[in-house]
Backbone and ligand atoms as CSV (ligand in chain L), in Angstrom:
chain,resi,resn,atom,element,x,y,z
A,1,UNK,N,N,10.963,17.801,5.037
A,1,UNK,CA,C,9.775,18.323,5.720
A,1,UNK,C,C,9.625,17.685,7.093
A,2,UNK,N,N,8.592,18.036,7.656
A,2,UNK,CA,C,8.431,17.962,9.215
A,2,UNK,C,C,8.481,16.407,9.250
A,3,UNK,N,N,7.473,15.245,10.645
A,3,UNK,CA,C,7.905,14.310,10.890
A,3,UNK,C,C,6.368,13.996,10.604
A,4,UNK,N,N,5.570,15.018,10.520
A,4,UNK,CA,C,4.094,14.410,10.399
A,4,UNK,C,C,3.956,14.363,8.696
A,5,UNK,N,N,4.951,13.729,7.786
A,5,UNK,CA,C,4.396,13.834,6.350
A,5,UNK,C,C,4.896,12.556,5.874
A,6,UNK,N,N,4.286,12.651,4.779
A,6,UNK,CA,C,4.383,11.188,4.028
A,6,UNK,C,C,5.129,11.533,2.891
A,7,UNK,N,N,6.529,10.833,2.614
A,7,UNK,CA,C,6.859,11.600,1.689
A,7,UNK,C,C,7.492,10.190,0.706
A,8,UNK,N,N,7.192,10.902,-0.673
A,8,UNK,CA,C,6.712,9.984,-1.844
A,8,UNK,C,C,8.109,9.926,-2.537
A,9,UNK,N,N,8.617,8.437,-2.696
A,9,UNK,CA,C,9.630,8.227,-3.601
A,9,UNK,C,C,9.568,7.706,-5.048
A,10,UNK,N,N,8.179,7.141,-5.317
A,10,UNK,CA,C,8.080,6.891,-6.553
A,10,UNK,C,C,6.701,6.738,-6.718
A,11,UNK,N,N,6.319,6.972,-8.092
A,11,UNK,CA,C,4.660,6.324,-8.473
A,11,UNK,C,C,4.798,5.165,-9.136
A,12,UNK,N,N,3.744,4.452,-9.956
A,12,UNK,CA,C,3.695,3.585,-11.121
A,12,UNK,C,C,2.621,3.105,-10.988
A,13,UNK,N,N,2.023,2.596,-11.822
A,13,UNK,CA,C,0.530,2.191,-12.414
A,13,UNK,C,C,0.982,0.055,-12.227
A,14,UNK,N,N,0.051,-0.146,-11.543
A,14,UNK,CA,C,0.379,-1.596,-11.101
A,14,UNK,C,C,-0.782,-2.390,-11.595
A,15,UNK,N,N,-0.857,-3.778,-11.800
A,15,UNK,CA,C,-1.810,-4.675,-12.322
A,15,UNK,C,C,-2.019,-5.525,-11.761
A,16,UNK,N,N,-0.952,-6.087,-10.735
A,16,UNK,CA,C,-0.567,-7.366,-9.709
A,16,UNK,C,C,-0.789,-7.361,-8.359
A,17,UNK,N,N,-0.429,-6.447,-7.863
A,17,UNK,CA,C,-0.560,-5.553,-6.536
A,17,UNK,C,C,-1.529,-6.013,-6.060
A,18,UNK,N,N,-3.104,-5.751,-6.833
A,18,UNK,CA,C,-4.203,-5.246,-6.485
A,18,UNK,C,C,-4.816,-6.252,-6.743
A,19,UNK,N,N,-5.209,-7.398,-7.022
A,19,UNK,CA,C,-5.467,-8.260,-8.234
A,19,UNK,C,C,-7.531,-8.039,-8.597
A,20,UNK,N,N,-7.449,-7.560,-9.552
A,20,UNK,CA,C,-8.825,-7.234,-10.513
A,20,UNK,C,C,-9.179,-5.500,-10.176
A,21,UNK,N,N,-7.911,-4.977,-9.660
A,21,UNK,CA,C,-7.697,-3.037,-10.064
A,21,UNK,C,C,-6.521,-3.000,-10.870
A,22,UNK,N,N,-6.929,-2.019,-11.444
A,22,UNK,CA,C,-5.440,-1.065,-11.793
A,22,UNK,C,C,-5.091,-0.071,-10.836
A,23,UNK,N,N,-4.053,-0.096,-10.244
A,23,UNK,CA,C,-3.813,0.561,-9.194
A,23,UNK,C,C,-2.740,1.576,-9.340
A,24,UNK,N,N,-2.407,3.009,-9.157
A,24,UNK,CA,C,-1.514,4.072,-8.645
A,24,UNK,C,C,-1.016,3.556,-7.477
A,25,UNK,N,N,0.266,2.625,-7.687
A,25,UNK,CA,C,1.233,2.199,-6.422
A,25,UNK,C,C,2.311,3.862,-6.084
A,26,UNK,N,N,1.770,3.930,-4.893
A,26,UNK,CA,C,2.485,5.481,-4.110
A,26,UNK,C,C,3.672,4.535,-3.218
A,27,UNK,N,N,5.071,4.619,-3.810
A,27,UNK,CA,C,5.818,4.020,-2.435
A,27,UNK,C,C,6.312,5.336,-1.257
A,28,UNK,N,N,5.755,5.196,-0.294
A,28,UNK,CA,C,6.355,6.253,0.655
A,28,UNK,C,C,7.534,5.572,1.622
A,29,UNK,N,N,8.595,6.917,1.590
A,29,UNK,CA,C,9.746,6.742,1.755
A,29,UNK,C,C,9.613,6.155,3.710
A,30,UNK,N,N,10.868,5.489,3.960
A,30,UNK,CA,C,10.825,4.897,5.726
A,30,UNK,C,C,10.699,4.063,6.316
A,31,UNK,N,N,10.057,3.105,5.455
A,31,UNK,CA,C,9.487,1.803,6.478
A,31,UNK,C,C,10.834,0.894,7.433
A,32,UNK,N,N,10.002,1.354,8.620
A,32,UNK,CA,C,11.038,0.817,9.911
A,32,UNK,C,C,10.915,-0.713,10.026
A,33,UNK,N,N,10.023,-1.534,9.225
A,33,UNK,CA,C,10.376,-2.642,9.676
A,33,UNK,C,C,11.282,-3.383,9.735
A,34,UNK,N,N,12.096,-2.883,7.972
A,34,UNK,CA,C,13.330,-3.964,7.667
A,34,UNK,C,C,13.681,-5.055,7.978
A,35,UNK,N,N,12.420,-5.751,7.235
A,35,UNK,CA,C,12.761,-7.192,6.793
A,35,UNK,C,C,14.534,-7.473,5.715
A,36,UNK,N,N,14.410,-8.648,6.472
A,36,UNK,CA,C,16.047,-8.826,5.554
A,36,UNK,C,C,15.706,-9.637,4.284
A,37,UNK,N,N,16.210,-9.150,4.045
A,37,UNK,CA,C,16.210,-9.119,2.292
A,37,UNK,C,C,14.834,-8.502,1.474
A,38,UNK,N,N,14.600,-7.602,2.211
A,38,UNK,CA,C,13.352,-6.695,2.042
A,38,UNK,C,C,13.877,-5.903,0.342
A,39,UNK,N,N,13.529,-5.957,-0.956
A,39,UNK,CA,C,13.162,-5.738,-2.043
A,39,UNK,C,C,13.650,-4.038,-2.334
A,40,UNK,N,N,12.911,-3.750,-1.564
A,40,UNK,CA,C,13.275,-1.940,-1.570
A,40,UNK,C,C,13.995,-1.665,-0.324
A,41,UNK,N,N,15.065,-2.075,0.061
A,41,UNK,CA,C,15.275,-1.108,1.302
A,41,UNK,C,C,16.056,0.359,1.107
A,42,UNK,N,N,16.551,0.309,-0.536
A,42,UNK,CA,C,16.699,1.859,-0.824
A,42,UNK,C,C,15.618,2.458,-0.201
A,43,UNK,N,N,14.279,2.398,0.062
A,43,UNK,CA,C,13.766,3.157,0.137
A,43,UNK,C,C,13.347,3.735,1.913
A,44,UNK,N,N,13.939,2.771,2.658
A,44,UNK,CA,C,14.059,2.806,3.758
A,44,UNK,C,C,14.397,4.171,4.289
A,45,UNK,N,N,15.180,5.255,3.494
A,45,UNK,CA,C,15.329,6.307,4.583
A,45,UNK,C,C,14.459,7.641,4.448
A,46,UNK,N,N,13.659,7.695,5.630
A,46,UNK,CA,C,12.309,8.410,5.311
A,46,UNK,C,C,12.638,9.772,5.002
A,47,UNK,N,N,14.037,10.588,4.796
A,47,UNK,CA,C,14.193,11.347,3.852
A,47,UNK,C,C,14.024,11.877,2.744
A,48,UNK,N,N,13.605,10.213,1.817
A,48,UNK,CA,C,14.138,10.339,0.530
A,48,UNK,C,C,12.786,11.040,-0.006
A,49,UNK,N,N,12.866,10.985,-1.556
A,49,UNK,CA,C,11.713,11.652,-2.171
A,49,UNK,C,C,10.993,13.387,-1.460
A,50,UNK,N,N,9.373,13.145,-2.132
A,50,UNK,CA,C,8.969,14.435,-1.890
A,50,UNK,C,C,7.749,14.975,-1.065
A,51,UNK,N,N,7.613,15.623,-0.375
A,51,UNK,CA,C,6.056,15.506,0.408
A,51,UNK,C,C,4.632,14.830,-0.282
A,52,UNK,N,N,4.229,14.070,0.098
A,52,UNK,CA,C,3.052,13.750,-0.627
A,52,UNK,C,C,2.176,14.818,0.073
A,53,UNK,N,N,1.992,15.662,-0.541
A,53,UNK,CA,C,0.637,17.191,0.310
A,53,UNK,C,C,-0.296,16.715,-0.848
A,54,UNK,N,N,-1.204,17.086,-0.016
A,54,UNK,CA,C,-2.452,17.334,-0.551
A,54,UNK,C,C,-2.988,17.145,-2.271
A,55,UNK,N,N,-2.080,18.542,-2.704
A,55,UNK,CA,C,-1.839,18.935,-3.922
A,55,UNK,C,C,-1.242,18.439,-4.559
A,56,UNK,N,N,0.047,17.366,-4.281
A,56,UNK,CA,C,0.320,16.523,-5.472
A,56,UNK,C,C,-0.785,14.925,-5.132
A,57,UNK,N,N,-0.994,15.012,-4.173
A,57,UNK,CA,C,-1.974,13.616,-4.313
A,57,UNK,C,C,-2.845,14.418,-5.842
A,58,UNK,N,N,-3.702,15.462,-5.414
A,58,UNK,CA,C,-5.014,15.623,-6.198
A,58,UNK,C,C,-4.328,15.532,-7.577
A,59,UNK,N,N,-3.525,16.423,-7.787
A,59,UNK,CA,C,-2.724,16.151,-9.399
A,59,UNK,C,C,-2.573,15.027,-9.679
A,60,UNK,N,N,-2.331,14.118,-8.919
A,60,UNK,CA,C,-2.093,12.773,-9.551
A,60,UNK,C,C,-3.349,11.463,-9.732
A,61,UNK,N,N,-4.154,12.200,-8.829
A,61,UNK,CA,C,-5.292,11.547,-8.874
A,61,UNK,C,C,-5.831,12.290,-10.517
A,62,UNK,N,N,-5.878,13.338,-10.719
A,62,UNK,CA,C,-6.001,13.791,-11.626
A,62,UNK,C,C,-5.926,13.715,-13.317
A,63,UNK,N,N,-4.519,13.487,-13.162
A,63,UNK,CA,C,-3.717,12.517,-14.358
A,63,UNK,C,C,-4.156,11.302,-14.344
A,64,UNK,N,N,-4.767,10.182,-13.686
A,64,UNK,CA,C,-4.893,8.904,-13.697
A,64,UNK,C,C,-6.330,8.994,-13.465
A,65,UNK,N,N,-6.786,9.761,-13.800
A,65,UNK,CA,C,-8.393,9.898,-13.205
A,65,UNK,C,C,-9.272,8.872,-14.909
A,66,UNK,N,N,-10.041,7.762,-14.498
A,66,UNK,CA,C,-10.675,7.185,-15.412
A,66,UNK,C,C,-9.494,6.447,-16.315
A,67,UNK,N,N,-8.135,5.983,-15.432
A,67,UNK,CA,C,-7.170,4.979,-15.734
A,67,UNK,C,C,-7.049,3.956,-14.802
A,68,UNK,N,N,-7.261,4.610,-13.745
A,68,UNK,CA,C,-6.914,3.735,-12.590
A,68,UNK,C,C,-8.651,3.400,-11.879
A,69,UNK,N,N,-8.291,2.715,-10.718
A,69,UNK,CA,C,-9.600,2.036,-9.759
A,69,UNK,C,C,-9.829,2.274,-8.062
A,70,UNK,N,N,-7.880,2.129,-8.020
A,70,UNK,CA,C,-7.657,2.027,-6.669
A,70,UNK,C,C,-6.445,2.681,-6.553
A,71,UNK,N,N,-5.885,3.073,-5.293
A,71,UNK,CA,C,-4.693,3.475,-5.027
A,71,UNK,C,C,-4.251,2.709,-4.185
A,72,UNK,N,N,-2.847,2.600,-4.477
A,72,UNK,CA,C,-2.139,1.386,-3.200
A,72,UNK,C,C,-0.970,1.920,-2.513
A,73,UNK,N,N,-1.105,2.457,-1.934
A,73,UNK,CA,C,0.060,2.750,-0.255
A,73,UNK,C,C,1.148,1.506,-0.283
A,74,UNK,N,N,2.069,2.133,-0.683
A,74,UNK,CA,C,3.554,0.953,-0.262
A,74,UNK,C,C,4.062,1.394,0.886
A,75,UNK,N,N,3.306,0.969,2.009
A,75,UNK,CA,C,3.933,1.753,3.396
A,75,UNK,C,C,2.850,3.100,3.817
A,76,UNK,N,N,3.781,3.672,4.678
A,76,UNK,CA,C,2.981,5.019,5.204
A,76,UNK,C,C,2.508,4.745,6.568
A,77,UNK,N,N,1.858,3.744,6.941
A,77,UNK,CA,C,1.345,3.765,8.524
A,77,UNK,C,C,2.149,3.670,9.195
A,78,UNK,N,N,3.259,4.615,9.281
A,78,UNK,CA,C,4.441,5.032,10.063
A,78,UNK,C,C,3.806,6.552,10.582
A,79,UNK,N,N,2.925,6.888,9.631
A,79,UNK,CA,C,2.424,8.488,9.920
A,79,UNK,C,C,0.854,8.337,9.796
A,80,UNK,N,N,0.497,7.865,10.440
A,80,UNK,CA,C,-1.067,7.073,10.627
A,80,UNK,C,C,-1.840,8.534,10.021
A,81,UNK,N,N,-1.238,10.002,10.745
A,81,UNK,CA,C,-2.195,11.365,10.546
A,81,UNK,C,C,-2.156,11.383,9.039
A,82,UNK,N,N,-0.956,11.110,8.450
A,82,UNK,CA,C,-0.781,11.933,7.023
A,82,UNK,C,C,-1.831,10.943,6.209
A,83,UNK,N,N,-1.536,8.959,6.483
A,83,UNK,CA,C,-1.965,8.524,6.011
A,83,UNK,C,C,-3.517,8.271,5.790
A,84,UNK,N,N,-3.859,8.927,7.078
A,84,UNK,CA,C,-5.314,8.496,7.438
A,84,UNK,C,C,-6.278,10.062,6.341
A,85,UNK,N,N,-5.072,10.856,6.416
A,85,UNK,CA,C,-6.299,12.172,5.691
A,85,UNK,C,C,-5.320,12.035,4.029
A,86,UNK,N,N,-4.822,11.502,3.712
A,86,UNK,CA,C,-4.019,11.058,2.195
A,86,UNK,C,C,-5.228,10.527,1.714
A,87,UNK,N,N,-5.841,8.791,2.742
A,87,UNK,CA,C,-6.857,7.897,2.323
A,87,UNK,C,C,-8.309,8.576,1.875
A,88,UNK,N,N,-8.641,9.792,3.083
A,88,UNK,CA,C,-9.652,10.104,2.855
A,88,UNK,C,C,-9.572,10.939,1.821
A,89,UNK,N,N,-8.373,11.522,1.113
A,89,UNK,CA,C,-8.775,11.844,0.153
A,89,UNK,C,C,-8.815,11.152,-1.122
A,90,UNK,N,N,-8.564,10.032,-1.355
A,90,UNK,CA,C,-8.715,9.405,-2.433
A,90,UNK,C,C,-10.280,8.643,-1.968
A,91,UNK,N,N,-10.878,8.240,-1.235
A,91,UNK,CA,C,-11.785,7.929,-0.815
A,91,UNK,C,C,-13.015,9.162,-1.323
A,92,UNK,N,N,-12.801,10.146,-1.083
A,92,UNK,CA,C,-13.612,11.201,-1.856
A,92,UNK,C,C,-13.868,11.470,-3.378
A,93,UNK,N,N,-12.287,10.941,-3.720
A,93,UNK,CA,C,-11.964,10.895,-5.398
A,93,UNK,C,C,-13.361,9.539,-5.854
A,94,UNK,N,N,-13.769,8.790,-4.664
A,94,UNK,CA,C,-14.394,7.472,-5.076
A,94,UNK,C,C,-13.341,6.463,-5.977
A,95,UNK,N,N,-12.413,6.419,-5.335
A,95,UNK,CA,C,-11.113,5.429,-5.821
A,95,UNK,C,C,-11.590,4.392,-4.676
A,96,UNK,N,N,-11.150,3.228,-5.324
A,96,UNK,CA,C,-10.592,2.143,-3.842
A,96,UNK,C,C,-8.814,2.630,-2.917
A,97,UNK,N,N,-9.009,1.929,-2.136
A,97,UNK,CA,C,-7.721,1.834,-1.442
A,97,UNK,C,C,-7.212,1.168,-1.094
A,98,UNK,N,N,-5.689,0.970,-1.162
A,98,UNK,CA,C,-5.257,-0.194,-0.310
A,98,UNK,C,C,-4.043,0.268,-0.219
A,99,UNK,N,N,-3.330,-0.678,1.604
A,99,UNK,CA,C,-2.031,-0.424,1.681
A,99,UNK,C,C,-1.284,-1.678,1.551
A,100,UNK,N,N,-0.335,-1.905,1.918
A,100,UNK,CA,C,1.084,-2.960,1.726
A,100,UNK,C,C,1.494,-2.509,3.157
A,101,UNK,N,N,1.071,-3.512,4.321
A,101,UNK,CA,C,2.224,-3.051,5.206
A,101,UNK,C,C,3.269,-4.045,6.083
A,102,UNK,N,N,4.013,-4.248,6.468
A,102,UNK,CA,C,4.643,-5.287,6.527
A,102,UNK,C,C,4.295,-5.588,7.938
A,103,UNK,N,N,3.929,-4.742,8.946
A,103,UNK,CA,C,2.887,-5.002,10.389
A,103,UNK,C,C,2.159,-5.977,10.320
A,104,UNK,N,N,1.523,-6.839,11.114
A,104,UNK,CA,C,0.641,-8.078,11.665
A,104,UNK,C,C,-0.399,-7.003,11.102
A,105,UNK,N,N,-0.874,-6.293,11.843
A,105,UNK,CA,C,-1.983,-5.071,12.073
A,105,UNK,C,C,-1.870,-3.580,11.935
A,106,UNK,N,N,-2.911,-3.167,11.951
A,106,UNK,CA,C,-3.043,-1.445,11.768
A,106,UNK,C,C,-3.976,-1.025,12.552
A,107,UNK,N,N,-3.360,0.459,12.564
A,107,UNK,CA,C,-4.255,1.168,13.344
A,107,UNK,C,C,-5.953,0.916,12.818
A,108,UNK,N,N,-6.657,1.087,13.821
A,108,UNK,CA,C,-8.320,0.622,13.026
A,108,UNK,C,C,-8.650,1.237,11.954
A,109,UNK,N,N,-8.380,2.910,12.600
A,109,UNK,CA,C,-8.486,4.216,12.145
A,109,UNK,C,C,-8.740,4.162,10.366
A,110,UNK,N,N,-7.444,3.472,10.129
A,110,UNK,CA,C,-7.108,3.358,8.979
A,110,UNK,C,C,-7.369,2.661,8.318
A,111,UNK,N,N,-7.493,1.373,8.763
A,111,UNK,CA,C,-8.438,0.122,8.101
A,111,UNK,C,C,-9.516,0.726,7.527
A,112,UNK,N,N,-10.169,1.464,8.036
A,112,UNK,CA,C,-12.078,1.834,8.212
A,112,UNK,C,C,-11.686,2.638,6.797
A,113,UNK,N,N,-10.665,3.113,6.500
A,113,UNK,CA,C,-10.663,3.815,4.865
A,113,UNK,C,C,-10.200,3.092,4.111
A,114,UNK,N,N,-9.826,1.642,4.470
A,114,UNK,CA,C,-8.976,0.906,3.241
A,114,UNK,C,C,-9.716,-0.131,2.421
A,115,UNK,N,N,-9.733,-0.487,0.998
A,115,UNK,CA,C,-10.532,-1.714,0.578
A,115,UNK,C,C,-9.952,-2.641,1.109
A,116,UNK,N,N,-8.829,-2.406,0.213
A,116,UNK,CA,C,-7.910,-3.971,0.470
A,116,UNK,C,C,-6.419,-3.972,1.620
A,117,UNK,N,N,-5.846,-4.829,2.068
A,117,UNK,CA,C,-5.053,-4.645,3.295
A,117,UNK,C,C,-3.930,-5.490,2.947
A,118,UNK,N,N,-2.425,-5.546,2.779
A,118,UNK,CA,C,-1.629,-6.619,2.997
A,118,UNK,C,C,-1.202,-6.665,4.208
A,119,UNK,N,N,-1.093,-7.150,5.125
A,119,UNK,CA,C,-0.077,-7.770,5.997
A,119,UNK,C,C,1.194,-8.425,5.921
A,120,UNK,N,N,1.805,-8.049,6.983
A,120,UNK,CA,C,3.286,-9.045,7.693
A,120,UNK,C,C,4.562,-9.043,6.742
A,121,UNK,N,N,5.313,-9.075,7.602
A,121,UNK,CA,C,6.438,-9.215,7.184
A,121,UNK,C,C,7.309,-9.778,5.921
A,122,UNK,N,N,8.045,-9.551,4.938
A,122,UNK,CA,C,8.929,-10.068,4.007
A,122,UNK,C,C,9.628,-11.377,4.682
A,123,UNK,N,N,9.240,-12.331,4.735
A,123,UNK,CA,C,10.394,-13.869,5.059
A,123,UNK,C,C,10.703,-14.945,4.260
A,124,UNK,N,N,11.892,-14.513,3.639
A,124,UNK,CA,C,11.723,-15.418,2.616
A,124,UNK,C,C,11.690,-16.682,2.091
A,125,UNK,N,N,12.029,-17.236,3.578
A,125,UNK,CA,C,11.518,-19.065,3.351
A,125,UNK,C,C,10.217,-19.094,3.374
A,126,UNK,N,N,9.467,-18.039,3.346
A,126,UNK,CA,C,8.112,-18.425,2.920
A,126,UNK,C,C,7.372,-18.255,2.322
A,127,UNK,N,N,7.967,-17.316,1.353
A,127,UNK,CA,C,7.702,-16.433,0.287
A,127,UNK,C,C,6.545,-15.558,0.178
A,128,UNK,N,N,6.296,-15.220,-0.917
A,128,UNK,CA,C,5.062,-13.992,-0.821
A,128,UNK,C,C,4.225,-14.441,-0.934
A,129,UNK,N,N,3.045,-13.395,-1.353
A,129,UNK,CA,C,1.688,-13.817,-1.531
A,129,UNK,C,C,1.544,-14.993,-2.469
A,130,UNK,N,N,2.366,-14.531,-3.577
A,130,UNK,CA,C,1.877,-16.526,-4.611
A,130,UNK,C,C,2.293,-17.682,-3.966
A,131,UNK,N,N,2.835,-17.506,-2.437
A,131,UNK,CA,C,3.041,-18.737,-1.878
A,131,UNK,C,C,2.230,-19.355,-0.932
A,132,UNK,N,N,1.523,-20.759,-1.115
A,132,UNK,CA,C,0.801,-21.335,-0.139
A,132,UNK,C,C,1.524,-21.109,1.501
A,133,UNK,N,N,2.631,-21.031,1.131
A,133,UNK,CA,C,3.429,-21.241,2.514
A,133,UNK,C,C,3.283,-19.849,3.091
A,134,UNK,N,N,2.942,-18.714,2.776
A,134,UNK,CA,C,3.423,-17.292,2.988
A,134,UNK,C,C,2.696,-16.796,4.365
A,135,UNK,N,N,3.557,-16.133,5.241
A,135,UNK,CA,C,2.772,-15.411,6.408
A,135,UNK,C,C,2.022,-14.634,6.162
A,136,UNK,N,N,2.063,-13.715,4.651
A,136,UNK,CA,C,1.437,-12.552,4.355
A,136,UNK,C,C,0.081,-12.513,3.913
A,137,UNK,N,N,-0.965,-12.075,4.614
A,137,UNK,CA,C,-2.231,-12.274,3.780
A,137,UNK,C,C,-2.460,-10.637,3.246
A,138,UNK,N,N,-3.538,-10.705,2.316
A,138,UNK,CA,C,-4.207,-10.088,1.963
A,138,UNK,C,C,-5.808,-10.211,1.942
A,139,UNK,N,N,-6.610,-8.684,2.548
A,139,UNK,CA,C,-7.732,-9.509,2.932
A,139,UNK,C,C,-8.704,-8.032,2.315
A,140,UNK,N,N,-9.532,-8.321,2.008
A,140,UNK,CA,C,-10.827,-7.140,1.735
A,140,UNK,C,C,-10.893,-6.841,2.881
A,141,UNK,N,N,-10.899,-5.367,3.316
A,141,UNK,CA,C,-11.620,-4.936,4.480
A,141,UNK,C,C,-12.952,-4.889,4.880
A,142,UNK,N,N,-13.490,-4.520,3.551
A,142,UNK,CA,C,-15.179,-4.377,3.785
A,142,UNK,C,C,-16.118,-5.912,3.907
A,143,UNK,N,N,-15.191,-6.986,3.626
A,143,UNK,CA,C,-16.024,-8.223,3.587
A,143,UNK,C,C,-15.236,-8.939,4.857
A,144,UNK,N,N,-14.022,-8.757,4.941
A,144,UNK,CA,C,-13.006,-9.583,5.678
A,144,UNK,C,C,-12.614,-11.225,4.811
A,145,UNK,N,N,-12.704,-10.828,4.233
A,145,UNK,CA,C,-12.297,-12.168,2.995
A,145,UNK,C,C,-10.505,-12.425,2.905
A,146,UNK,N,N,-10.194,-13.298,3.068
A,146,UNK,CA,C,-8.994,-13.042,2.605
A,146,UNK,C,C,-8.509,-13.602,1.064
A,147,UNK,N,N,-7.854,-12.986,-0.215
A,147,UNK,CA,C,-7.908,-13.048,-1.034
A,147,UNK,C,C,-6.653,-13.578,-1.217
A,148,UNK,N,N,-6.167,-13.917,-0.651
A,148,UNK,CA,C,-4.366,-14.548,-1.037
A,148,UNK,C,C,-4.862,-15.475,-2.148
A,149,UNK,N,N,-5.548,-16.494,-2.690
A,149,UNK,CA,C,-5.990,-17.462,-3.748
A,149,UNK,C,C,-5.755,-16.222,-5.146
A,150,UNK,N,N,-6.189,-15.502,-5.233
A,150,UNK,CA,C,-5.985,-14.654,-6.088
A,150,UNK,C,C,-5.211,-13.987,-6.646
A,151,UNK,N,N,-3.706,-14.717,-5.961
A,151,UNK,CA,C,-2.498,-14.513,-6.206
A,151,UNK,C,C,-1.475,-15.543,-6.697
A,152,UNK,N,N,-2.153,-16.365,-6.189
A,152,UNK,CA,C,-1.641,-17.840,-6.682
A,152,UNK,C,C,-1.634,-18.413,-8.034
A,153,UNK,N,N,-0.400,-18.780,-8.766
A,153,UNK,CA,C,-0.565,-19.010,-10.370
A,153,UNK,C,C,-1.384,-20.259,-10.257
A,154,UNK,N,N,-1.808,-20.922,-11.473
A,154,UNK,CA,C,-2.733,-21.185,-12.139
A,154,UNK,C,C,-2.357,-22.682,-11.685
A,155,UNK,N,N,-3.106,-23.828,-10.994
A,155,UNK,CA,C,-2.440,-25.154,-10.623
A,155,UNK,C,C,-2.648,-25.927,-12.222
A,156,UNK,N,N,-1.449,-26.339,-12.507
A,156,UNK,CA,C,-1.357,-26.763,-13.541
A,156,UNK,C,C,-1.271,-28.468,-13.421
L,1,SF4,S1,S,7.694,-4.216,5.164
L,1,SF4,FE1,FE,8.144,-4.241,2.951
L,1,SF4,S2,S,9.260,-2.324,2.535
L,1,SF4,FE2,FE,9.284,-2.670,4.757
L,1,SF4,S3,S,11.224,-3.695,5.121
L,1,SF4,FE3,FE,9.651,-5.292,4.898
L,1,SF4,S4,S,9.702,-5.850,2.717
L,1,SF4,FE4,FE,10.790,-3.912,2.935
């Protein structure tokens, strides 16, 4: 399909992602950042998979409707248009939202529809979010909190 779409390589129902949602993780196919040793870079070529339109969002919101809490974007603000009217429609569903993006920042646009936000890059001397050391935060949009603690195992 054209260059203005978001197109979907996998679903799955997540518990970790989100921490205190159950979340519909959408990975959309493309992300140009390519971090090295980036986890998925199968999924890197924005070919792959299938249009996320409209109509399979609502179906799937559908099927998971009173399973899930939130939806989580693995990527996508490569297509800020698709992503920004994707959000508002789960935002209508009265779902939360959140994306994963490996960018410092985002368009505002898009923030203003998101609960929750990851940031920055995959590096792996510094590992991810369960790492004190990690570049990557995660932050509530609506409070500006950042929640990275909430990822962190249990200090034993
Ligand atoms: S931002 Fe995420 S998906 Fe994109 S290259 Fe980095 S680790 Fe991979």
């Amino acid at each position: 399909m054209g260059a203005c779409m978001l197109n979907l390589v996998e679903y799955d129902i997540v518990f970790q992602e989100v921490p205190t949602e159950v979340s519909l993780a959408l990975t959309i196919a493309g992300c140009p950042v390519k971090c090295r040793g980036c986890h998925r870079a199968d999924t890197w070529n924005p070919n792959l998979g299938n249009p996320l339109t409209e109509a399979v969002l609502q179906q799937l919101l559908q099927q998971y409707q009173g399973l899930i809490s939130c939806v989580l974007f693995m990527g996508g603000e490569w297509q800020p248009k698709a992503l920004l009217t994707a959000l508002k429609q789960v935002n209508q569903a009265e779902l939360k939202t959140a994306l994963y993006t490996g960018l410092e920042q985002i368009d505002p646009k898009i923030q203003a529809q998101l609960t929750y936000l990851k940031t920055g890059p995959w590096i792996r001397e510094l590992g991810g979010l369960d790492q004190p050391t990690t570049n990557q935060k995660f932050i509530n949009c609506h409070t500006g909190e950042t929640l990275n603690h909430l990822f962190h195992r249990e200090a034993g």
